[in-house]
C-alpha positions as CSV (number, residue, x, y, z in Angstrom):
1,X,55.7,-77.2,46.6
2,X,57.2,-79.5,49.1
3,X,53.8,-81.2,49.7
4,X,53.4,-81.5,45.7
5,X,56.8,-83.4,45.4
6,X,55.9,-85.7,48.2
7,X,53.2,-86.7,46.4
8,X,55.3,-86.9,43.2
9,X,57.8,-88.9,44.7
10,X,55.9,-92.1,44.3
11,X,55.8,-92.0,40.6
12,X,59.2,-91.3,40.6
13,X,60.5,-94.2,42.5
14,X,58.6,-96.4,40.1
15,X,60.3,-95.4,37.3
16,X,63.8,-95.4,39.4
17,X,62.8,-98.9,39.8
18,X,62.4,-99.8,36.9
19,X,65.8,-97.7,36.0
20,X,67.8,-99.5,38.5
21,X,66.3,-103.1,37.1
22,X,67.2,-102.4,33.2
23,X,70.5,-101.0,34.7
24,X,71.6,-103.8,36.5
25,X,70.7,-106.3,33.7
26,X,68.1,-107.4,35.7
27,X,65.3,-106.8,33.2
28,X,66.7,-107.1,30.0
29,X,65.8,-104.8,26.7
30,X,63.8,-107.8,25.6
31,X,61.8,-107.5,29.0
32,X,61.1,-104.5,28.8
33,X,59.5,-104.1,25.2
34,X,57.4,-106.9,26.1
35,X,56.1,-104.8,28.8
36,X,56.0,-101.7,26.9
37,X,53.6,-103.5,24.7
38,X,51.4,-105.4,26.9
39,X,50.9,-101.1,28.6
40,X,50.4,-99.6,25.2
41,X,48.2,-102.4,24.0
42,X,46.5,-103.8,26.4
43,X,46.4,-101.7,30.1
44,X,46.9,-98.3,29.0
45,X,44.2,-98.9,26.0
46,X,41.7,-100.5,29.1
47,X,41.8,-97.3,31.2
48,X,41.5,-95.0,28.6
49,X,38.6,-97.1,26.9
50,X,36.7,-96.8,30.6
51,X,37.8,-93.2,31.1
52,X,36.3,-92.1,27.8
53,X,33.1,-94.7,28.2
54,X,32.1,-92.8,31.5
55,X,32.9,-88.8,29.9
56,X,30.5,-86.9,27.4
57,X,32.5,-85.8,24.0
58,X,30.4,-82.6,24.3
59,X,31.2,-82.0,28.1
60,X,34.7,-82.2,27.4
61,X,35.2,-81.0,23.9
62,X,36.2,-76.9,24.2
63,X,37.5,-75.8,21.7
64,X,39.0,-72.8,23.4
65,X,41.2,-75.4,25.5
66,X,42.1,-77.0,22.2
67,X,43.2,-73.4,20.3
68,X,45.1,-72.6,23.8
69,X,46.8,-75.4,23.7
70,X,47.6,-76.3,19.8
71,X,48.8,-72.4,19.8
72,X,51.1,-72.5,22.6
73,X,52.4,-75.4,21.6
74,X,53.2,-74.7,18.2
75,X,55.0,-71.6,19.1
76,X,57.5,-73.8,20.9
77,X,57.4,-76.5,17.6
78,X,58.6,-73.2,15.1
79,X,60.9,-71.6,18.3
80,X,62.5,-75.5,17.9
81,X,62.6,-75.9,14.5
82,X,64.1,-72.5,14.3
83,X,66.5,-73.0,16.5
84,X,67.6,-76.2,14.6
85,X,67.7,-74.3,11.3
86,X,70.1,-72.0,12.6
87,X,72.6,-74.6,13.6
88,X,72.5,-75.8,9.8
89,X,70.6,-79.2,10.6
90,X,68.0,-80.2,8.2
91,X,64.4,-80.4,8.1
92,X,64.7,-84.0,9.1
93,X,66.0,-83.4,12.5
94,X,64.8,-80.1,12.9
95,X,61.0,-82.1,13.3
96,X,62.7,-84.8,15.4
97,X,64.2,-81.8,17.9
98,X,60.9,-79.7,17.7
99,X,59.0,-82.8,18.7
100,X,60.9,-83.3,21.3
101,X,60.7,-79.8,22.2
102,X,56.5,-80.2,22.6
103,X,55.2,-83.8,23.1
104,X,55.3,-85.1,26.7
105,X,54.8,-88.5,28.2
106,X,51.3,-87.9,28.2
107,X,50.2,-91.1,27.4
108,X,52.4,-93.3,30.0
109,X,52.9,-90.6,33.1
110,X,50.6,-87.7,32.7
111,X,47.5,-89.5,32.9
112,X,47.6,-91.6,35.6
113,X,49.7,-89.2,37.8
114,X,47.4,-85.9,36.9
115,X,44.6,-87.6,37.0
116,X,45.5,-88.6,41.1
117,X,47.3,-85.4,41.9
118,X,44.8,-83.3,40.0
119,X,41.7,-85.2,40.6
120,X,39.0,-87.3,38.1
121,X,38.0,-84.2,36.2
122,X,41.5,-83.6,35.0
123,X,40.5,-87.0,33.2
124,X,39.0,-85.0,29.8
125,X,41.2,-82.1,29.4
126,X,44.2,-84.8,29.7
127,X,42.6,-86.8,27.2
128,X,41.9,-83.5,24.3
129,X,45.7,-82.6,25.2
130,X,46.6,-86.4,24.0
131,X,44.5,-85.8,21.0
132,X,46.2,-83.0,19.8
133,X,49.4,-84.4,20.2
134,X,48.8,-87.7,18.6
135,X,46.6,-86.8,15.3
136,X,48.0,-83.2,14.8
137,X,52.0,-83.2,15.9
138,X,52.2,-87.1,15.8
139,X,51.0,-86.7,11.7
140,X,52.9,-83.5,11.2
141,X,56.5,-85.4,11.9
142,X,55.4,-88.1,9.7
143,X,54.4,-85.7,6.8
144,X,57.7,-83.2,7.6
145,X,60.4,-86.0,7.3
146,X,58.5,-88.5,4.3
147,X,57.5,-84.9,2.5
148,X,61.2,-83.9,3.0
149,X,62.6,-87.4,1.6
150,X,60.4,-87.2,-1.1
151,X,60.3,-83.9,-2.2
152,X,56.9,-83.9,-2.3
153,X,53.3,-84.5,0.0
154,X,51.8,-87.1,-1.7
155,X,48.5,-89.1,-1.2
156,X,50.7,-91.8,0.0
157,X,52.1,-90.0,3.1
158,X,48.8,-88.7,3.8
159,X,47.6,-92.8,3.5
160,X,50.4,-93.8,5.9
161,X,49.8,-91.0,8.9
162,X,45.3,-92.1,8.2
163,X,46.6,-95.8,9.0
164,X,49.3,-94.6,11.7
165,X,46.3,-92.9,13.5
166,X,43.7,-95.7,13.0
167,X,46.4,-98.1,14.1
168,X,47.0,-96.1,17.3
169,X,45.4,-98.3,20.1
170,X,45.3,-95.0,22.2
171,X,43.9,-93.2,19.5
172,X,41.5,-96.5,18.9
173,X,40.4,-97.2,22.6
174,X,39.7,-93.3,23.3
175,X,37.5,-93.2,19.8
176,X,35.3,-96.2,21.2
177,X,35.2,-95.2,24.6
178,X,33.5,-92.0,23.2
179,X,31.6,-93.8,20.5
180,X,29.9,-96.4,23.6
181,X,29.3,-93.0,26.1
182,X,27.5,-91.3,23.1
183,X,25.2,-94.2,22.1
184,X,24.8,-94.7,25.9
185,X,25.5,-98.0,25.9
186,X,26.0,-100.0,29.4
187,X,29.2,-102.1,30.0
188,X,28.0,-105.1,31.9
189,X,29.2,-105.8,35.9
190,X,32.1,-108.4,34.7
191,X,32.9,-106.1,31.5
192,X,33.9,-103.5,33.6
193,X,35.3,-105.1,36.5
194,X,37.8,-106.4,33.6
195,X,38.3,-103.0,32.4
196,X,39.2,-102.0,36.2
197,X,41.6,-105.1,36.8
198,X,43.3,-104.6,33.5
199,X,43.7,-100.8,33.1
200,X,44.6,-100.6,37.0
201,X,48.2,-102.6,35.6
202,X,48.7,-99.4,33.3
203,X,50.0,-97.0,35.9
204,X,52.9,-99.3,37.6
205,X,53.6,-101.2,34.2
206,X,54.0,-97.6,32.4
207,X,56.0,-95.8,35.3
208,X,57.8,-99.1,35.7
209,X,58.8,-99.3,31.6
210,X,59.4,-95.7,31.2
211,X,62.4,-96.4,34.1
212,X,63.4,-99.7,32.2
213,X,63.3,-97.7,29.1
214,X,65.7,-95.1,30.0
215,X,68.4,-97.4,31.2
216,X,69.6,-98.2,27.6
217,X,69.5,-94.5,27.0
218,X,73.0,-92.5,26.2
219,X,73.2,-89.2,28.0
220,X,75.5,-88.0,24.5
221,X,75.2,-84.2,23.1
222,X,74.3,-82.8,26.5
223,X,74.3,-79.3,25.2
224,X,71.2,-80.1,22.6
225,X,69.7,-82.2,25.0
226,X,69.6,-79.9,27.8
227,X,68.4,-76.9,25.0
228,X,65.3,-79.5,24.4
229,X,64.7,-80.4,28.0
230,X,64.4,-76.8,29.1
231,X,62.1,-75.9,26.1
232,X,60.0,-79.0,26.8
233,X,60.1,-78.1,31.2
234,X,60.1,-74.3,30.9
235,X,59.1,-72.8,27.5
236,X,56.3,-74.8,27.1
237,X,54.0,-74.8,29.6
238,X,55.4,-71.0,30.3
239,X,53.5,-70.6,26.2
240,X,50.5,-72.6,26.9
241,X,49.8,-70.8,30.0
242,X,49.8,-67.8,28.3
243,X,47.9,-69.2,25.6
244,X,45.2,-70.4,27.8
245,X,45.2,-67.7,30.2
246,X,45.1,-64.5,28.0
247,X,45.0,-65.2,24.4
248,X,42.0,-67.5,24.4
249,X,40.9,-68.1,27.8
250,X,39.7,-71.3,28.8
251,X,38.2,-72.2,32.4
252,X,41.0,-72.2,35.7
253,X,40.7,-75.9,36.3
254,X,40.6,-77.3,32.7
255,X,43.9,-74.1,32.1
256,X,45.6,-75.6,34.6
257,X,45.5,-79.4,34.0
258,X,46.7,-78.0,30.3
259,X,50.0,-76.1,31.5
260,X,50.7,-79.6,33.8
261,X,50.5,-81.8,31.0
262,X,52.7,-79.5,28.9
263,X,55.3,-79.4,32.0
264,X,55.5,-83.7,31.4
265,X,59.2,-84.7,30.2
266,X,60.1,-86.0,26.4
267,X,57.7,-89.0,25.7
268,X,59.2,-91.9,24.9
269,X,57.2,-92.5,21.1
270,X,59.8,-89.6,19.8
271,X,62.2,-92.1,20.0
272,X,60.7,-94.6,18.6
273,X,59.7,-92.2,15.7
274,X,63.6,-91.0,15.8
275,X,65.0,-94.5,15.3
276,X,62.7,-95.9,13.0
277,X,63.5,-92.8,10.5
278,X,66.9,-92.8,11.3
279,X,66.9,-89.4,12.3
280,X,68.8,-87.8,15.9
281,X,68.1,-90.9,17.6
282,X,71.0,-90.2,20.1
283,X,69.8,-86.7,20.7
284,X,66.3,-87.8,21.3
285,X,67.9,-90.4,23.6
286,X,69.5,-88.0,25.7
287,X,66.9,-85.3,25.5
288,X,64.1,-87.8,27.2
289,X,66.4,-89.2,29.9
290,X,67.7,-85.7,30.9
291,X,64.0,-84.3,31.1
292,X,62.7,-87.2,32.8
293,X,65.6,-86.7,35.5
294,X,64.8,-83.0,35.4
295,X,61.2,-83.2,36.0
296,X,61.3,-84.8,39.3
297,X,61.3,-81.1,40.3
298,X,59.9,-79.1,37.6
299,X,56.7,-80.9,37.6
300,X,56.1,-80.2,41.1
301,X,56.6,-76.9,40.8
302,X,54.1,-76.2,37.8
303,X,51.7,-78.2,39.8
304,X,51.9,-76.7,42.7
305,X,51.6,-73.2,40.7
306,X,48.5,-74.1,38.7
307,X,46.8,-75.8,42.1
């Protein structure tokens, strides 16, 4: 494990870097949504698009990995919501809490630091894990607090998580990454040195703004947060393992890349989601800086299990 922390450790320091330069002032809230959106937009959306240009939707599309892990993890999502229930808060924050409880910072840590640790191949099962996050659990939220506001599912929630998706650039780049591998379609030498140069900014500029990020966060109702930082660390990757490794086995490799990516701390789009519904946005503020903090170690370790 020691050797898999070592090799953690770099990651880390970027986002304590980036931590201890929105902490001291030195880059500002301002700063760092500006670099939060050139990532999302514009470096993240290059790797993926290269990453998904270069893989085979059939090669990487099992749909044993994808009932594993939609399974496990939505054992967590009702353990969560449960758990919410039972404390008397509504179905509002109950879906903010059991998101928290399941989605990980796939996007903006898991993929560039599995993909090193764990090797190119962990490249597809990575990407079907951000799938199912972002069109089934990234939709369900939406449809769980709008359906509970309005009483009702209408066509008009379903129209606004169809545009949320299409409007994903993650969602986007992936899609046509796929779309130019199945046509077989050759990027050109300067297209893809482009593509290199651009989406080689996503894993510094993510690790970087994830640190930036979590300086304005509040470390307020510890006892909730630490609940939802031990289901997202512990409980779920302990269910998708079991998932994947008895219920519906799917290959070693491809099992283990699953139960690292389900080890990842509280991604940082919950809170986005939180605060723009006005829903627990303290809670979900806590919950991702304590995980993060937390995972420093408990990443290593599932890693060094699953390897």
């Amino acid at each position: 494990m020691l050797e898999i922390l070592l090799q953690t450790l770099p990651f880390f320091a970027l986002i304590g870097l980036g931590y201890g330069a929105g902490r001291t002032g030195f880059f500002t809230p301002e700063a760092t949504a500006y670099l939060t959106k050139f990532v999302f937009y514009f470096a993240l959306s290059a790797m993926l698009f290269r990453f998904a240009a270069n893989l085979s939707l059939a090669a990487i599309l099992d749909w044993s990995f994808v009932f594993a892990y939609l399974s496990g993890t939505l054992c967590i999502y009702v353990l969560a919501t449960a758990v919410a229930l039972l404390r008397k808060r509504g179905v509002e924050e109950a879906a903010v809490e059991a998101q928290c409880a399941v989605i990980g910072n796939v996007g903006f840590l898991g993929i560039p630091m599995l993909v090193l640790l764990l090797g190119e191949p962990a490249i597809g099962p990575v990407m079907l894990v951000l799938a199912v996050d972002l069109i089934v659990f990234g939709s369900l939220i939406v449809i769980l607090i709008t359906g509970s506001r309005d009483g009702r599912v209408s066509i008009g929630i379903l129209r606004t998580v169809g545009l949320g998706l299409l409007q994903n650039p993650m969602i986007v780049s992936i899609s046509l990454g796929l779309l130019v591998s199945a046509l077989a379609l050759p990027i050109p030498g300067p297209v893809n040195e482009f593509l290199s140069i651009l989406g080689a900014a996503a894993t510094p500029g993510a690790l970087f703004a994830i640190g930036a990020s979590l300086a304005t966060k509040s470390a307020e109702r510890l006892i909730v947060a630490g609940w939802l930082s031990f289901a997202k660390l512990i409980l779920h990757p302990a269910a998708v393992a079991v998932a994947a490794l008895v219920i519906f086995p799917v290959e070693p490799y491809a099992a283990g890349v699953m139960i690292a990516a389900a080890a990842l701390p509280v991604a940082g789009n919950v809170y986005i989601l939180a605060q723009h519904y006005g829903v627990a946005p303290a809670r979900v503020s806590a919950s991702i800086l304590v995980s993060t903090t937390l995972s420093v170690l408990t990443i290593s370790a599932v890693i060094a299990a699953v390897t």
